[in-house]
Structures are given as structure tokens and as C-alpha cells.
C-alpha positions in Angstrom: -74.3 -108.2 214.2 -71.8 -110.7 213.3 -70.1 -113.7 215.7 -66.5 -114.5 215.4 -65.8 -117.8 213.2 -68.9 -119.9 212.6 -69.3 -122.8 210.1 -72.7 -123.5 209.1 -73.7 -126.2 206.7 -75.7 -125.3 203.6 -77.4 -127.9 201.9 -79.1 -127.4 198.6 -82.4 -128.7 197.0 -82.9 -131.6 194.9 -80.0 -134.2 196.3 -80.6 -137.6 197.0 -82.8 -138.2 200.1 -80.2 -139.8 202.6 -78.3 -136.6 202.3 -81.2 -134.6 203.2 -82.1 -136.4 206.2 -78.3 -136.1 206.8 -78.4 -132.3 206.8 -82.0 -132.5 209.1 -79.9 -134.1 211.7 -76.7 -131.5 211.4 -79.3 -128.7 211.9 -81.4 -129.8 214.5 -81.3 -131.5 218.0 -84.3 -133.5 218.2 -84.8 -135.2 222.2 -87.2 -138.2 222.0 -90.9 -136.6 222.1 -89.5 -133.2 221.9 -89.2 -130.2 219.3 -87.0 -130.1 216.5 -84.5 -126.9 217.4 -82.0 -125.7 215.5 -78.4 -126.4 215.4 -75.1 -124.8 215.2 -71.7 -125.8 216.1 -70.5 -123.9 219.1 -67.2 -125.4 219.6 -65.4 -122.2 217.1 -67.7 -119.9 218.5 -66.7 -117.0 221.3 -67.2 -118.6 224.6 -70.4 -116.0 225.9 -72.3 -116.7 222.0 -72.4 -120.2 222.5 -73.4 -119.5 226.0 -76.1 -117.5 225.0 -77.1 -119.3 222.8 -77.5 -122.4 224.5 -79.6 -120.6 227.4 -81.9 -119.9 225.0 -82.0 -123.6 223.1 -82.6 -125.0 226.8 -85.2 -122.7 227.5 -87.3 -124.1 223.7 -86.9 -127.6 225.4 -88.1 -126.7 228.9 -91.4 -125.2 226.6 -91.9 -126.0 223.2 -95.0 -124.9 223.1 -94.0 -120.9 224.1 -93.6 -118.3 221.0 -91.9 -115.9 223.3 -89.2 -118.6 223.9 -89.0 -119.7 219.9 -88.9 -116.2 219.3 -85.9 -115.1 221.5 -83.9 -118.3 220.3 -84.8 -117.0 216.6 -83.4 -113.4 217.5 -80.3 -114.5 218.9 -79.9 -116.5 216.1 -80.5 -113.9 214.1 -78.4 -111.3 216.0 -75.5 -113.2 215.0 -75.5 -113.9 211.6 -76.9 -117.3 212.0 -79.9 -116.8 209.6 -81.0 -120.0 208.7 -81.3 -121.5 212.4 -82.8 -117.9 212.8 -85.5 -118.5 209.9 -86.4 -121.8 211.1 -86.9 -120.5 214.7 -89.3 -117.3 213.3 -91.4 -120.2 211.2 -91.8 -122.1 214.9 -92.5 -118.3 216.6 -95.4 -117.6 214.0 -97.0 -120.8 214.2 -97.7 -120.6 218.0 -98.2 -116.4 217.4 -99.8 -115.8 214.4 -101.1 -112.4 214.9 -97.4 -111.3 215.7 -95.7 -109.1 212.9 -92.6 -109.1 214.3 -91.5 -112.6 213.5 -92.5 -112.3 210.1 -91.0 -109.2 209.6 -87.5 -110.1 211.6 -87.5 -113.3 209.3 -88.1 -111.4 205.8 -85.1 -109.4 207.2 -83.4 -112.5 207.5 -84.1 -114.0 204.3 -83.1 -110.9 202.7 -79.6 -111.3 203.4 -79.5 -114.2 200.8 -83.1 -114.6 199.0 -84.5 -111.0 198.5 -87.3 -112.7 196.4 -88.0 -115.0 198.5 -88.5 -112.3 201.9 -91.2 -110.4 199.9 -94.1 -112.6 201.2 -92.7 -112.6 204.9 -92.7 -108.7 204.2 -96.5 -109.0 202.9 -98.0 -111.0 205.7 -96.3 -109.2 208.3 -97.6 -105.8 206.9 -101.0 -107.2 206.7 -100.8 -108.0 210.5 -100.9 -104.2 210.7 -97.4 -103.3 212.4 -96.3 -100.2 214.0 -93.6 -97.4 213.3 -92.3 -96.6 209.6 -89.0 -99.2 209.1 -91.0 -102.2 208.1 -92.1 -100.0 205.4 -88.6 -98.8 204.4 -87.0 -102.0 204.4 -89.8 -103.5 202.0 -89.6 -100.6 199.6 -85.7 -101.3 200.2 -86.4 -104.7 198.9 -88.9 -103.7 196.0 -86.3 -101.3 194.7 -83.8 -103.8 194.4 -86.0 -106.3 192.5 -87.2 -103.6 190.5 -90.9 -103.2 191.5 -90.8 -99.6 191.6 -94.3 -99.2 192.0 -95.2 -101.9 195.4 -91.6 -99.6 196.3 -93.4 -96.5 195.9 -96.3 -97.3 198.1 -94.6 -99.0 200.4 -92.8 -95.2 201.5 -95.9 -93.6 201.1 -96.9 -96.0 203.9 -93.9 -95.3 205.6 -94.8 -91.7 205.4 -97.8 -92.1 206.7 -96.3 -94.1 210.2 -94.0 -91.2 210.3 -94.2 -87.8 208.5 -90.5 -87.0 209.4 -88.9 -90.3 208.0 -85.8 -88.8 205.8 -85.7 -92.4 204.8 -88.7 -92.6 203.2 -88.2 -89.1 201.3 -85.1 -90.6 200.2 -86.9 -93.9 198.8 -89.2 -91.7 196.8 -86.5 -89.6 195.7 -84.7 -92.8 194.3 -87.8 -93.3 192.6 -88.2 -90.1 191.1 -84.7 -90.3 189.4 -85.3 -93.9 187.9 -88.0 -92.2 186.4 -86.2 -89.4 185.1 -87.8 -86.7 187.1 -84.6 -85.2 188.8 -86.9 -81.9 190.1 -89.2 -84.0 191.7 -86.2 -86.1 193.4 -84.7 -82.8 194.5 -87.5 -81.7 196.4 -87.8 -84.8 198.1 -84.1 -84.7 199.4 -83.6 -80.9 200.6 -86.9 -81.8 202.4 -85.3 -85.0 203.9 -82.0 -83.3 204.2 -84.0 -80.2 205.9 -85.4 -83.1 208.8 -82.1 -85.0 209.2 -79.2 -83.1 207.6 -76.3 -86.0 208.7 -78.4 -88.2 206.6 -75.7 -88.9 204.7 -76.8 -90.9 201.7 -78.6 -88.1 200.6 -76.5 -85.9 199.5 -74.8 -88.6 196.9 -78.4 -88.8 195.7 -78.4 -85.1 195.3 -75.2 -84.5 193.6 -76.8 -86.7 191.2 -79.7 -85.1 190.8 -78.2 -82.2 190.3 -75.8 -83.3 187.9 -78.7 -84.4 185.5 -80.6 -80.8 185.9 -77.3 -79.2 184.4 -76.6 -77.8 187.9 -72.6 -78.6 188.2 -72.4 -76.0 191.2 -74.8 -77.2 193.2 -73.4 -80.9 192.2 -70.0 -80.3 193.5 -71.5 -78.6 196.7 -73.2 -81.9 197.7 -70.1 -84.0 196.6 -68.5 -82.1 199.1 -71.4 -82.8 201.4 -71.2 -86.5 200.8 -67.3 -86.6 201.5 -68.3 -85.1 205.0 -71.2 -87.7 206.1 -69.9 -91.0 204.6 -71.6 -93.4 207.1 -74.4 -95.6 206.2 -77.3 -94.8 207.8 -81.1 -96.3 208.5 -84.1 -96.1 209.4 -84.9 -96.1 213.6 -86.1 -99.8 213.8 -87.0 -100.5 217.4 -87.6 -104.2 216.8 -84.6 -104.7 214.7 -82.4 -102.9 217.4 -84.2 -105.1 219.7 -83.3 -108.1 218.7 -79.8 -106.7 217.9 -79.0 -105.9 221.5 -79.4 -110.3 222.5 -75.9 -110.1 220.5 -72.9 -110.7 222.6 -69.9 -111.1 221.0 -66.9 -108.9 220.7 -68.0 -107.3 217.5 -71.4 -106.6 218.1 -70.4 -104.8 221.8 -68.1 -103.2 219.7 -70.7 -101.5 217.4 -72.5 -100.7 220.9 -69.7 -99.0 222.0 -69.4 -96.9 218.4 -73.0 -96.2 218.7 -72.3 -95.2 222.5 -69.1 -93.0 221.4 -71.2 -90.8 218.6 -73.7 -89.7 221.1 -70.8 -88.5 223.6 -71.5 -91.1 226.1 -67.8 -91.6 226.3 -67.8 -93.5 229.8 -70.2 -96.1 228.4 -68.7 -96.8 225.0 -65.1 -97.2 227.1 -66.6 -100.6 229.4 -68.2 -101.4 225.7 -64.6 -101.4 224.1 -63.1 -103.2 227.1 -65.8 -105.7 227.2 -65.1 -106.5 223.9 -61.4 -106.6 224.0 -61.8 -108.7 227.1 -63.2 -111.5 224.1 -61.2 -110.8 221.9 -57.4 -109.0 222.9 -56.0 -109.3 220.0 -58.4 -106.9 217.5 -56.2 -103.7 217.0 -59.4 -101.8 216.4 -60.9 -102.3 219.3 -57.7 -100.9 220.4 -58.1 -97.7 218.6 -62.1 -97.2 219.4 -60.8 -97.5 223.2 -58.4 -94.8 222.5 -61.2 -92.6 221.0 -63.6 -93.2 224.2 -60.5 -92.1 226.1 -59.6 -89.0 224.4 -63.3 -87.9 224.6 -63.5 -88.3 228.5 -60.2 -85.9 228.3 -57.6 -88.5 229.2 -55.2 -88.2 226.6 -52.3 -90.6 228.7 -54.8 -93.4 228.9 -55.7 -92.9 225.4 -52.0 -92.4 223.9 -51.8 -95.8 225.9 -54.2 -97.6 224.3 -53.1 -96.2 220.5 -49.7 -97.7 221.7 -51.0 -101.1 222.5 -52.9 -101.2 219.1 -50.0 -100.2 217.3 -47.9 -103.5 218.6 -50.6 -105.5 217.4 -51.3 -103.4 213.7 -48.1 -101.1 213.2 -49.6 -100.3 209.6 -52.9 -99.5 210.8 -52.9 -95.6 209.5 -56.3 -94.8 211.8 -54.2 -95.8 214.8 -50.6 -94.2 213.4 -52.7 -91.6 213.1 -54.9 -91.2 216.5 -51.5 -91.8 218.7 -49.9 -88.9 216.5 -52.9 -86.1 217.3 -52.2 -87.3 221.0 -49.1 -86.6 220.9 -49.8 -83.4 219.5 -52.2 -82.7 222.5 -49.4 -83.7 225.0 -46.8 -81.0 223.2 -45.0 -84.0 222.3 -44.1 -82.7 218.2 -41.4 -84.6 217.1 -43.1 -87.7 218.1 -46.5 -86.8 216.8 -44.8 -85.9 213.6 -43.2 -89.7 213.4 -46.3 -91.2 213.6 -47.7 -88.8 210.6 -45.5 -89.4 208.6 -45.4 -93.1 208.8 -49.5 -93.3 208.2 -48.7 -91.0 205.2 -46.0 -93.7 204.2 -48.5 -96.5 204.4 -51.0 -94.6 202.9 -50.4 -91.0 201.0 -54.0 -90.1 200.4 -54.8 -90.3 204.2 -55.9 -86.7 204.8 -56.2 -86.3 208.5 -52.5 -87.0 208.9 -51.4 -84.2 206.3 -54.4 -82.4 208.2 -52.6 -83.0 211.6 -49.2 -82.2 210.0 -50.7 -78.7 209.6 -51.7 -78.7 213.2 -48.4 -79.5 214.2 -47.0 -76.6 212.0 -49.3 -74.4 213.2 -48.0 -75.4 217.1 -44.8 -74.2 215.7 -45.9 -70.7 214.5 -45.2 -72.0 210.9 -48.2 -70.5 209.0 -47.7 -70.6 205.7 -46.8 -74.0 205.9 -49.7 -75.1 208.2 -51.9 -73.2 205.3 -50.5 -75.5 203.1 -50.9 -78.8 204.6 -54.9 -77.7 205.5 -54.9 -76.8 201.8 -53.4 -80.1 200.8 -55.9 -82.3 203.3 -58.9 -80.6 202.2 -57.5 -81.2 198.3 -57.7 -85.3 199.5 -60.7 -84.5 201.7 -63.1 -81.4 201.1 -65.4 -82.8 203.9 -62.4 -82.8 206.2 -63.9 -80.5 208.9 -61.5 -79.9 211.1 -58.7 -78.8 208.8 -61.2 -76.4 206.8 -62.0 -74.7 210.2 -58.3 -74.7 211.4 -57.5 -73.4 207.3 -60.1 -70.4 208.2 -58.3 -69.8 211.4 -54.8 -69.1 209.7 -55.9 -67.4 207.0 -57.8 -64.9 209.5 -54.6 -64.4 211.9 -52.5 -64.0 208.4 -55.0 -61.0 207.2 -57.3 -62.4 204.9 -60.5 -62.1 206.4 -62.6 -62.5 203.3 -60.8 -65.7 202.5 -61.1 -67.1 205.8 -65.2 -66.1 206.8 -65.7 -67.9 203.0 -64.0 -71.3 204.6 -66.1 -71.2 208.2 -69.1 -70.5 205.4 -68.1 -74.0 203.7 -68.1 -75.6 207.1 -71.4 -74.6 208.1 -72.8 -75.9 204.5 -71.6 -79.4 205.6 -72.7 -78.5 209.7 -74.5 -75.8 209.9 -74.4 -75.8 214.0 -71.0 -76.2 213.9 -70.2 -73.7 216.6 -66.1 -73.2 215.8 -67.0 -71.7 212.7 -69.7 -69.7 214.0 -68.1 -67.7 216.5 -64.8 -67.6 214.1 -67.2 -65.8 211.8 -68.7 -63.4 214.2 -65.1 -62.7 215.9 -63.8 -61.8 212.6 -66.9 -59.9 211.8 -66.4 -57.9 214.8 -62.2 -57.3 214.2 -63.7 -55.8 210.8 -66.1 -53.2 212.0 -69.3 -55.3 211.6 -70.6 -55.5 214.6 -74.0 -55.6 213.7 -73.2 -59.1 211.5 -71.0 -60.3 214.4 -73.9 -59.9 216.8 -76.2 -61.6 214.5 -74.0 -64.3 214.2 -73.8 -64.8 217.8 -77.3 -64.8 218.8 -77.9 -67.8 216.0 -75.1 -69.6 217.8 -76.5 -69.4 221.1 -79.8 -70.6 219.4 -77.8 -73.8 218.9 -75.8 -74.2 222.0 -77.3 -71.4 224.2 -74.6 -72.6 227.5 -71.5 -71.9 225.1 -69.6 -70.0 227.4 -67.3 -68.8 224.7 -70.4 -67.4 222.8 -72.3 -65.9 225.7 -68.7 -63.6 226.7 -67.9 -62.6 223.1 -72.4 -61.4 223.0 -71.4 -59.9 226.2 -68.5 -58.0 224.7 -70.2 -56.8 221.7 -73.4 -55.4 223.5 -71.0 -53.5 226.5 -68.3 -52.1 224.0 -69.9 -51.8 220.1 -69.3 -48.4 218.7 -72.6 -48.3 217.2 -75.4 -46.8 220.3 -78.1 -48.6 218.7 -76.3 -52.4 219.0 -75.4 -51.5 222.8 -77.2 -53.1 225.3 -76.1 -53.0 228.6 -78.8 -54.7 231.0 -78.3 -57.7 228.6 -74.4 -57.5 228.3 -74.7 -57.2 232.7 -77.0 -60.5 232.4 -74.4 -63.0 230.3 -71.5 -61.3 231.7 -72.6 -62.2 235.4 -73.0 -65.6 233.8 -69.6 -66.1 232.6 -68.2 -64.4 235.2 -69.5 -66.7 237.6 -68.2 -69.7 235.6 -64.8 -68.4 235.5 -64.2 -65.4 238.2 -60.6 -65.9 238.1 -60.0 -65.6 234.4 -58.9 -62.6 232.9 -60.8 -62.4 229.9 -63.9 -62.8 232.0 -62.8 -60.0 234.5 -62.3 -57.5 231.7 -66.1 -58.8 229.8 -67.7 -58.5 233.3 -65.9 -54.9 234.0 -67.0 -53.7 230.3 -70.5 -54.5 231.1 -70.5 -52.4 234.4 -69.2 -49.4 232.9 -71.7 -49.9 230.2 -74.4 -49.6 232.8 -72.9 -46.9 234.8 -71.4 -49.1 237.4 -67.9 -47.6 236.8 -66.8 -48.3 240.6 -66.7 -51.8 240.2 -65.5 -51.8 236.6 -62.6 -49.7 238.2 -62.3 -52.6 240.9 -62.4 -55.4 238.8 -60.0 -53.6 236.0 -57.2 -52.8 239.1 -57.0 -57.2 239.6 -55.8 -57.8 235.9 -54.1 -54.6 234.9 -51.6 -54.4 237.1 -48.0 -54.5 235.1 -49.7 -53.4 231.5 -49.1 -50.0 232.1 -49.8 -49.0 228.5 -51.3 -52.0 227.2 -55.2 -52.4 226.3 -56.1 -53.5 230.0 -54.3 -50.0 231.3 -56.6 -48.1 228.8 -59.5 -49.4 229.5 -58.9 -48.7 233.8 -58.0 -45.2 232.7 -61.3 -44.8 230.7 -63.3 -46.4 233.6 -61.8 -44.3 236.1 -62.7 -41.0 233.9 -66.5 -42.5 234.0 -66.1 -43.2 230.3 -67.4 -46.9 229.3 -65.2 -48.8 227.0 -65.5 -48.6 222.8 -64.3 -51.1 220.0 -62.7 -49.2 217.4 -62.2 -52.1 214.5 -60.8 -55.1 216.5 -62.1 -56.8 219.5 -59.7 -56.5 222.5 -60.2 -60.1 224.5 -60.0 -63.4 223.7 -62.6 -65.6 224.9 -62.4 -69.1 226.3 -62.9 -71.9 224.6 -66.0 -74.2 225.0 -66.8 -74.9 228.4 -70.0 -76.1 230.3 -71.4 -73.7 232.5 -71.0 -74.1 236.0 
């Protein structure tokens, strides 16, 4: 976690004495009888950092002789990139609590940032204090690796293995390892097994493409490229004492990162008072503007979040992530034209930005202009092949344009970079199911509904396929009756789920109330699907697919 704007004064080794003693008294405070503490100048910093941190400096004078309050001062120190006040402070903390790791280890991670050498035997002792959890562990090997001590690197992931069987980022250490050595098998077993237990690990496939590469295997190379493209992020290790002392961090950037953190689990509501916190310190950061606009688009207020694009946009009018964001809301609101502006001025600023020539193809695709929606997608996943959302809406034209083949084999990419991503799944089993394979499309819902088992959308299209297949041994109508009743529930005014719930009736004989329900939604289609399916009900004959499914489903909605 970073503060804003902070001078700290480095003094180096081996100058003349009076300088030294100089630099003693810019870094510490020193009260007649009392402990040395650490100083900083506040006066630049945000007004709640040097708040905090002079809470936690008053509360070293009040007890000198307390590790838990040396500690703290060290962390917030720490948490914002003050790290020699925060070294200093850990020294204090593990003289008055020696048989703590966690000050050792917090002030190897410290050190780190500017002396790996010199963290090693901060890592050492706090490891021979005998710490919990796996990180410590990873973050030493981390170290090792970089210094070139493969083999203290190697044991320390085996004995972050050993903490925690699961850790991806170990597997991925010892892959690293593997491939320095030249063994790129080995090192591919170790990364589909860490990709296996945490597949948006992202470093890993960049590791494996490697890997690959050096077996001869350009396929599979290019296929985790392409999974590298999709899961750029940085990620590490779960570090409860590292995200401990992180969360002492209070200015705008750090509540910031909260908020992003907040934001990628889908706690939307939280990450928005995170965003306006920070902008509250700091009203001028365009980004926060934009991450504010995100929270607000995932709680469904696209107004608010249009709003806040806006706002950003008069403080950063090149900012192509905010160009961008304001011209997919406008897109949302209907409003075309002014969606397409914004576009095209991100793409002006920046040519190679692929979710605007992605979002140009959304546009096109509003305004039933297919080929040309196929070929912005095309062109966005050319710039991007990890650009989900334009591969799935790709698959979607080329399946309305008549190219099933083409467009199952693009869902099929999508769910090698997601595999639970549910769009493609169901777009997969519905176009499955408008072929004649009814036995795949069923196959392909039930693993859906393994994933996301409340997906309305995938529970009616199940339902549908049980009540209506042409094929008696894929019919099954007490279990169509059971996710059609639940559907049905969740939307008993809907059409679609009318005609799913009736289909599932006459499936089981009920064909009194299939003829009820029909006679609310068929009125005034005299010849179309609905009108045929009444008639067939009303002769006691259930309903049968021929080669395309006859509803549309809803899209994803919680259940009710």
C-alpha cells in the first residue's frame, strides 16, 4: 500500500560522523528519558496517514516497553511504504517479543523491497520461530529464486507444501525451478496441477506457454498465450499477516485497492463507500472515478454510473478505460450514437484498445448489423484473444447467422480460458439442441447447473429439454415438472415460463392445466408456435422438438 507524496531521507554508510548523528535526529523523536521512535514528515502527507500515524507514535511513548504497540507503529509504517521507519520499529517489536515470527517475517518483507540479500536472515529466524500458514514459505523461496539459490528456493516450497497441500503458488515456485533446470515435463506437471487447484492463477499459464514452447509443443503453447492474455493480474499467495497489517493503511490508494478487491468478489455496495472514501481524500484521481463507475454498474445503476464515467472524463478526457466504460453505458441506456463517440475517441487515443472495437461490435449488433458486428468481435479478439466477452458475443452471431459449427468452437475457446463460464455453456447446449442433439444439449446443461445450480436460465432450458425431446429415453417428465414449478414460480407472469411450465404438464399427463396455462399466452398467435402447441395439448398430445427449440429463456436471474 502506498501513501500520497512522502519524502523520506536516506542516508548512506560511511560519511562523516556529524552527518550521521544529523540523520539520527531527522528519523527519530527522542523525549528526555524516553524511546527513540521513528520519524517521518507528515506535513505532505494525506491528512488521516499522518493522523494515523501519529496515534500510533503517541501510543510507543505512553509504553515503550509494549511489543504490541512497537509492532502496530511498525505495520502502519509499513502499510505505507515507509519501510525504513517500518524496519526500525520491527527491530524494537522483536526485542521485547522474541518468540514472535511475525515481526521478523513483516520486516524481511520490508527489507525486500530494497535489500533482498539483506531480508534473507529476517526470513531465516522468523522461520525458525516455527510460523504458521504457507506464504512465509513462498515469499522466501520468492527471494531465493531471485538471488539465485535455487536449492534453499526449492525447500522452502516444499515447506510451503507441506503448510498447505493446495498452494498453486508453491507448485508454481517448483515449476520455475524445474524449467531453470531444463526439465520442462517436470514443470508441466507442476502447473496443470496448480492450474487444476486455482485456474485464474494467472501467472501460470505464461509459465506454461513456456514450457510448452521448449517441449516442441507450439499448440498447446499458443493455447496458454491465449490463457495468459485472459488472466493478466498479478496474483499471490493468501497471507493473513501481510493482509493484516495492510488493512492499518488509510489513504486514498490503499482504500482504493480495498474497494478493487471488494469489487472482484461482487461485493459491489462495499467497494462503492470504498471508492467514495477514497475520492473523499483525494477528488481529483480520475480513476477512482472510473472504479466508482464500475461499483455502480454492478449494483445495476447504470445513470449513477454513466455519471461518475462523466465526472472522470472532465478530470482525464484521454483516459481510454473511462472513454471506454461511459461508452458501454451508453450502450446499455440505448443511447448509440453517443456510445459510439466515446469508442471511437478511446480508439483515437489508443488503436490497440480492444474492448472499444469489442463494444463497437456490440453496438453494431444493437443495430441488427451482423456481419459487421462479426467483424469488429473478429478484430477485438485479433488485439485480444483473452477478450471474453467479445468471443462469447462472436459465438452468438455466428450461431443466429447459421454457422453452428463455427460458433460452438468459439463458446469451446471461452470455456478453455473459464471453464464455468455459464454464457457459453448454455449457448452451447441451446445450439446443441436447435441441431438435433439433444442428448449433448442435456449433458451440457446438467454440467452447468453443477456450477451455478440457481441459474434460472439453465434450470427452464433442462426443463424444456426433458418435457419436449423427441428422443423417449431423454424425456423425463417428474423432473422437467420439478424445475419447471421452480422457474415458474420465479417468474409466473413471463411467457417463456408459462409455455416451459405447460410443456412439463402435458409431459406428465396433466394436459388440463397445460391447456389453461397455454390459453394466457396464445391468444392472438393463431398459427404461430404457441397456437400449436394449445392445439396439441387440447388433443391430449404432449409437445415434441423437431430440430430447433421453440422458447427463449430468460437471462440470469436469482431465484426468488
Amino acid at each position: 500500500m502506498s501513501a500520497t507524496s512522502h519524502k523520506t531521507v536516506f542516508m548512506w554508510l560511511g560519511v562523516a560522523a556529524v552527518i550521521v548523528l544529523l540523520a539520527a535526529a531527522a528519523f527519530y523523536l527522542t523525549d528526555r528519558g524516553g524511546p527513540l521512535i521513528p520519524q517521518v514528515d507528515l506535513s505532505t502527507m494525506e491528512p488521516q496517514v499522518a493522523g494515523r500515524i501519529r496515534e500510533y507514535r503517541a501510543a510507543v511513548a505512553s509504553d515503550p516497553d509494549s511489543a504490541k504497540a512497537w509492532a502496530r507503529l511498525a505495520q502502519v509504517f509499513h502499510a505505507h511504504d515507509l519501510f525504513t521507519q517500518a524496519i526500525e520499529a520491527y527491530d524494537k517489536a522483536m526485542q521485547l517479543a522474541p518468540g514472535d515470527w511475525r515481526w521478523p517475517y513483516l520486516a524481511a518483507l520490508a527489507t525486500a523491497k530494497s535489500d533482498p540479500q539483506a531480508a534473507l536472515p529476517l526470513f531465516r529466524h522468523a522461520i525458525e520461530l516455527k510460523p504458521t500458514g504457507a506464504a512465509i514459505h513462498i515469499n522466501f523461496g520468492d527471494i531465493l529464486i531471485r538471488l539465485g539459490e535455487q536449492g534453499g528456493a526449492e525447500q522452502a516450497y516444499q515447506q510451503a507444501l507441506s503448510a498447505d497441500p493446495e498452494s498453486s503458488h508453491a507448485l508454481y515456485g517448483l515449476a520455475q525451478l524445474a524449467l531453470l533446470s531444463g526439465d520442462a515435463e517436470q514443470a508441466v506437471t507442476l502447473l496443470q496441477r496448480a492450474k487444476k487447484l486455482s485456474p485464474r492463477h494467472g501467472e501460470i499459464y505464461g509459465l506454461l506457454a513456456q514450457a510448452y514452447q521448449r517441449l516442441g509443443n507450439d499448440d498447446a503453447a499458443r493455447r496458454e498465450s491465449l490463457l495468459a492474455k485472459a488472466w493478466p493480474d498479478t496474483t499471490r499467495a493468501p497471507d493473513p499477516v501481510a493482509q493484516a497489517m495492510e488493512s492499518l493503511a488509510v489513504s486514498a490508494q490503499s482504500i482504493a485497492l480495498r474497494g478493487v478487491s471488494l469489487a472482484k468478489r461482487g461485493e459491489f455496495a462495499e467497494a462503492e463507500k470504498a471508492f467514495r472514501a477514497a475520492l473523499e481524500s483525494n477528488p481529483g484521481s480520475a480513476r477512482y472515478y472510473a472504479n466508482l463507475g464500475g461499483a455502480l454498474a454492478g449494483q445495476g445503476r447504470a445513470d449513477e454510473a454513466l455519471a461518475a464515467y462523466l465526472k472522470g472524463l472532465q478530470i482525464d478526457s484521454s483516459d481510454v478505460d473511462l472513454l471506454n466504460n461511459a461508452g458501454f453505458t451508453y450502450l446499455q441506456l440505448g443511447r448509440f450514437d453517443e456510445a459510439e463517440q466515446h469508442l471511437r475517441k478511446a480508439l483515437e487515443i489508443d488503436p490497440g484498445f480492444a474492448p472499444a472495437v469489442g463494444n463497437l461490435g456490440m453496438i453494431a449488433e444493437q443495430r441488427q448489423e451482423s456481419a459487421q458486428a462479426i467483424d469488429y468481435f473478429e478484430k477485438a479478439l485479433q488485439l485480444n484473444p483473452g477478450l471474453l466477452f467479445a468471443r462469447n458475443a462472436l459465438a452468438a452471431q455466428l450461431a443466429r447467422s447459421g454457422d453452428p459449427a463455427a460458433a460452438i468452437g468459439q463458446w469451446r475457446a471461452v470455456l478453455e480460458i473459464n471453464p464455468n463460464e455459464l454464457s457459453a455453456i448454455y449457448g452451447i447446449a441451446m445450439t446443441q439442441s436447435g441441431q438435433g442433439e439433444h442428448a449433448e444439449a442435456i449433458a451440457s446443461l446438467r454440467r452447468g447447473l453443477e456450477i451455478a445450480p440457481n441459474s434460472s436460465r439453465l434450470v427452464a432450458a433442462l426443463a424444456w429439454e426433458l418435457a419436449t425431446s423427441p428422443d423417449d429415453e431423454l424425456r423425463n417428465g417428474a423432473e422437467a415438472m420439478q424445475l419447471a414449478q421452480r422457474v415458474y414460480r420465479a417468474y409466473p407472469k413471463q411467457p417463456q415460463m408459462i409455455d416451459i411450465m405447460a410443456a412439463a404438464l402435458a409431459e406428465t399427463g396433466d394436459f388440463e392445466n397445460a391447456v389453461k396455462l397455454m390459453q394466457r399466452i396464445a391468444a392472438g398467435d393463431n398459427a404461430g408456435p404457441l397456437a400449436m402447441r394449445l392445439k396439441a395439448y387440447r388433443q391430449e398430445k404432449p409437445w415434441r422438438q423437431l430440430r430447433t427449440a421453440a422458447v427463449k429463456v430468460p437471462v440470469e436471474a436469482p431465484e426468488q
